[in-house]
N, C-alpha and C positions, 0 to 999 in steps of 0.2 A: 504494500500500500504506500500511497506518496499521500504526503502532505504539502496540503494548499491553505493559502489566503485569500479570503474575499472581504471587500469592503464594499460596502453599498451607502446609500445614502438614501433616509425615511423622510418623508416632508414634514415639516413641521407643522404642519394644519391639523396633522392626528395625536391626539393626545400620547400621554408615555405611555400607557397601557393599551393603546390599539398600537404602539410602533412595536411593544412586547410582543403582543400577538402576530403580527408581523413577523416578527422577526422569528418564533416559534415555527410559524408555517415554512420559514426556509430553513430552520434544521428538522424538520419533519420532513421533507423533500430531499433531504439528504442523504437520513437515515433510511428513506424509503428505497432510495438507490444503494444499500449496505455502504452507505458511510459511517464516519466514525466524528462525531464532535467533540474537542480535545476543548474548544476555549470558543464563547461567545461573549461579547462588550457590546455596549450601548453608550456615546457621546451624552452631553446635553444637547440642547439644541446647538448649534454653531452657526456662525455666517458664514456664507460661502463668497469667494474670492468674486465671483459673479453670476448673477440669474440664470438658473436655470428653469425653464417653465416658467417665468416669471416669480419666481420663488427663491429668495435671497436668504435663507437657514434652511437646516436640516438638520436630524439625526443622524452619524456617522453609526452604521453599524460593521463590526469587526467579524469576524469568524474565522475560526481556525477547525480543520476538519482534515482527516486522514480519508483516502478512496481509493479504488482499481483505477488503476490510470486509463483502462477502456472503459471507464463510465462517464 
């Protein structure tokens, strides 16, 4: 198995407990492909350097997870 990083970024319009759940449904998605989640983080909100979607903060979310590298 290899280990990867992923960081996304949640809008800040959803409160911290739907960017939880959120964030839930992609290590659910992960596990569901036999991965392995080693480390999951959550930001506070941040400003981002520029608009994206007209949306100038987000939640930074982190995740660390081991997988089949054919998945």
């Amino acid at each position: 198995m290899k280990t990867y990083e992923l960081t996304y970024i949640i809008s800040s319009q959803l409160m911290s407990s739907e960017a939880d759940g959120l964030m839930k449904e992609v290590e659910s998605f992960i596990q569901s492909k036999d991965g392995v989640v080693l480390k999951s983080e959550k930001t506070a909100a941040q400003p981002l350097a520029y608009q994206i979607k007209k949306q100038s903060s987000g939640y930074f979310a982190i995740l660390t997870f081991q997988t089949a590298e054919d998945k």
